[in-house]
C-alpha positions in Angstrom: -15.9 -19.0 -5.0 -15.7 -16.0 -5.8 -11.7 -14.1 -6.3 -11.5 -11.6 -3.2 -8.7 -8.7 -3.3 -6.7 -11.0 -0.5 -6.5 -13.3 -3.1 -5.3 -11.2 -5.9 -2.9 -9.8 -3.8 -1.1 -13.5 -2.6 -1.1 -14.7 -6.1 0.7 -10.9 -7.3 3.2 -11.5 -4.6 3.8 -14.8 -5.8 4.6 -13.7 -9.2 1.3 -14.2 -10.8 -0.6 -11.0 -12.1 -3.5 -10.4 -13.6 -3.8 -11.0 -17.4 -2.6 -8.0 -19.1 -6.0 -7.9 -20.9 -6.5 -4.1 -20.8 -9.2 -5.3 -18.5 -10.7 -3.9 -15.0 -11.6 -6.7 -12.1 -14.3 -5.6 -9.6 -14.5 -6.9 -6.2 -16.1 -6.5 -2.8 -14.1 -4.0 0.1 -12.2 -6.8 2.3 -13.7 -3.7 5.5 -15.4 -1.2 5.3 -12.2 0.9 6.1 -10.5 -0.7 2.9 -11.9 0.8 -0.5 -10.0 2.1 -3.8 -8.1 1.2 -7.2 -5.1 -1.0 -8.0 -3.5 -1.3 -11.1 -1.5 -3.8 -11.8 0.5 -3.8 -16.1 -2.6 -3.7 -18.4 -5.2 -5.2 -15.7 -7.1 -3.4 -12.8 -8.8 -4.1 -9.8 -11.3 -1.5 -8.0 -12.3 -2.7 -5.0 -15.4 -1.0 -3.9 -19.0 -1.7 -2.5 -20.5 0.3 -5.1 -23.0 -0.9 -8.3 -20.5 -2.6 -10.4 -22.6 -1.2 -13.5 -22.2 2.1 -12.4 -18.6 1.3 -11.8 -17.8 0.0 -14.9 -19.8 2.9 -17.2 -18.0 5.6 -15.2 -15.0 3.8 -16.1 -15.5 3.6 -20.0 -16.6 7.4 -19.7 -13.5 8.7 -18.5 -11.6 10.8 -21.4 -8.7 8.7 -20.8 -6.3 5.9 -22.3 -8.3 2.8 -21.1 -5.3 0.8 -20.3 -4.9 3.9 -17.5 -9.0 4.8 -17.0 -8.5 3.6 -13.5 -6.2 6.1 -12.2 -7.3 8.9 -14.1 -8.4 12.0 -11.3 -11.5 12.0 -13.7 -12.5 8.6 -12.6 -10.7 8.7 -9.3 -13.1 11.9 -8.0 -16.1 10.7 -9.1 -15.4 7.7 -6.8 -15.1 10.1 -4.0 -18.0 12.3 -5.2 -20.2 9.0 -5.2 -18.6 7.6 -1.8 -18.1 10.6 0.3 -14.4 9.3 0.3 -11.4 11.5 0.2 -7.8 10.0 -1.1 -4.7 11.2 -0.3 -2.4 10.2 -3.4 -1.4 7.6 -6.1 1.2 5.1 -4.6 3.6 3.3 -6.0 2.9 -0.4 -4.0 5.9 -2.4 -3.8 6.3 -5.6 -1.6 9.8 -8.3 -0.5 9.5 -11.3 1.1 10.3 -11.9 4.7 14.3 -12.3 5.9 15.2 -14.8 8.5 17.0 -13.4 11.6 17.2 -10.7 13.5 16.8 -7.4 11.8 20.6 -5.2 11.5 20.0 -2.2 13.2 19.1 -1.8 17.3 15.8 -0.9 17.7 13.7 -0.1 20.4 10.0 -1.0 20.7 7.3 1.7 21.2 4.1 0.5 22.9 3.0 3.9 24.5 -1.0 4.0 22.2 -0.9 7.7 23.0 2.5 8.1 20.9 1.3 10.4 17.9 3.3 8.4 15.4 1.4 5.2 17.3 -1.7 6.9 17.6 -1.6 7.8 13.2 -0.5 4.2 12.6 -3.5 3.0 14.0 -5.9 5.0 12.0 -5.1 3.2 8.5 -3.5 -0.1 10.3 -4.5 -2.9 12.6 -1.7 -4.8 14.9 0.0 -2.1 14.6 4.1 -2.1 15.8 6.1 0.6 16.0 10.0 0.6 16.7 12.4 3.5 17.1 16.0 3.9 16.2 18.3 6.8 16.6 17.4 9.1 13.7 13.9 7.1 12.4 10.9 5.2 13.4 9.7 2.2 11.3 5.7 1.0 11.7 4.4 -2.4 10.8 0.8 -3.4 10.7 -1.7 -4.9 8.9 -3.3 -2.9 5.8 -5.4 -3.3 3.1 -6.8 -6.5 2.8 -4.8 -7.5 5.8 -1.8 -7.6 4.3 1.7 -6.7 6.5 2.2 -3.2 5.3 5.5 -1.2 6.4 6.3 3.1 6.8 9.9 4.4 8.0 9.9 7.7 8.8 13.6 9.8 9.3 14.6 12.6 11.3 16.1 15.4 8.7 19.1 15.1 10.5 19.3 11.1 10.0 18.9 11.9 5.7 21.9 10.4 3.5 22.9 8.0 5.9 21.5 5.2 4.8 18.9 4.4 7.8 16.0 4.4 5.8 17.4 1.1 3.9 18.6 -0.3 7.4 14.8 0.0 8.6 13.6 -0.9 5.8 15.4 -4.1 5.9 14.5 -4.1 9.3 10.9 -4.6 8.3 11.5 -7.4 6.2 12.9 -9.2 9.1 10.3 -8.2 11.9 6.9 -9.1 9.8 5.5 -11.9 11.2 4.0 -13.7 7.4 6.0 -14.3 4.5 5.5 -11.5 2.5 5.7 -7.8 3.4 4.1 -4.5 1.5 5.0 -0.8 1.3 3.6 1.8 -0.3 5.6 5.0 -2.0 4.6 8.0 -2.9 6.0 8.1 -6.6 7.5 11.9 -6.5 9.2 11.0 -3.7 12.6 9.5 -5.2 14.0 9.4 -2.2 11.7 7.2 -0.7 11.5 5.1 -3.6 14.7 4.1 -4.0 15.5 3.6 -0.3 12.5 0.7 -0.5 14.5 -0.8 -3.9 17.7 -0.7 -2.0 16.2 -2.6 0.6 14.6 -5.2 -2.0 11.2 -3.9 -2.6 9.7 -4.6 -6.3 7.4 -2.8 -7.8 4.0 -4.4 -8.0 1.6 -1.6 -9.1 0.1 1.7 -8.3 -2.5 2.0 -5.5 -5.2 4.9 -4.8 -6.9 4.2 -1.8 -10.3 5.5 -0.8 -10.4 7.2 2.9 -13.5 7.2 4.9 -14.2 10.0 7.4 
């Protein structure tokens, strides 16, 4: 059977990457909402309904080091240019494994669908839960390749107090499967650290491929 991107994600959580081959893994789009690159240490994995020749040629013509082809904006927008696709940025993806318990911070349930911060969630997300606490709001719901993914979003006014970690810990206790994902934008340090403190590893970067 062939390796799907669900697949390669379970065994990364697990602690088992892809060999660090310098190589590039092409598989299918687990929907047709979920398209793009991730690149794992030395090994990456496009995962795109496109020729794989074309794909891979593209790839070795990109005036880049080919250990980091994949993310290169040369190769990265003549994806879009062939897909119609538009991205948004690179990501840092980081992921933790489930707590037990309840989560240690009060937080209140928002099931209104009209809610803007709902109403976004559900446009990249399905299943999609979204809780608020004094200062934040933290989203759950299930991403790329179905995968448990988690956002916290602060008030400015809540900044340098630590909420971010407490909803990000949060998270970790709400998801409903053992592990749990989150994606960073790497020039934002901020964010970045608040996911470490609240025991998110690094796992890879992520470009992701949005459809209009």
């Amino acid at each position: 059977m062939s390796e799907t991107l669900g697949d390669i994600l379970a065994a990364a959580a697990g602690g088992r990457f892809p060999p660090m081959d310098g190589g590039t893994t092409v598989v299918a789009q687990p929907s047709p909402r979920d398209a793009g690159v991730l690149a794992f240490t030395a090994h990456s994995v496009i995962f795109l309904d496109e020729d794989e020749g074309w794909i891979r040629a593209t790839l070795a013509r990109t005036d880049a080091d080919p250990l980091g082809a994949s993310m290169n904006p040369g190769f990265l927008a003549a994806l879009m240019a062939r897909t119609g696709r538009s991205m948004n940025c690179v990501d840092l993806l980081t992921c933790a494994p489930a707590l037990p318990g309840e989560p240690p911070i009060a937080l209140t349930e928002i099931e209104d669908r009209e809610h803007p911060r709902v109403a976004r969630a559900w446009k990249f997300r399905d299943e999609v839960r979204v809780w608020a606490a004094d200062g934040g709001v933290l989203v759950l719901g299930r991403g790329v390749a179905g995968r448990w993914e988690a956002a916290v979003e602060l008030d400015e006014s809540a900044r340098g107090q630590r909420l971010g970690v407490q909803l990000a810990l949060a998270a970790r206790h709400l998801v409903p499967e053992p592990v749990l994902w989150a994606q960073q934008s790497p020039g934002n340090a901020r964010s970045v650290r608040t996911f470490q403190a609240a025991g998110f590893r690094p796992m890879g970067s992520e470009a992701l491929l949005l459809a209009h």
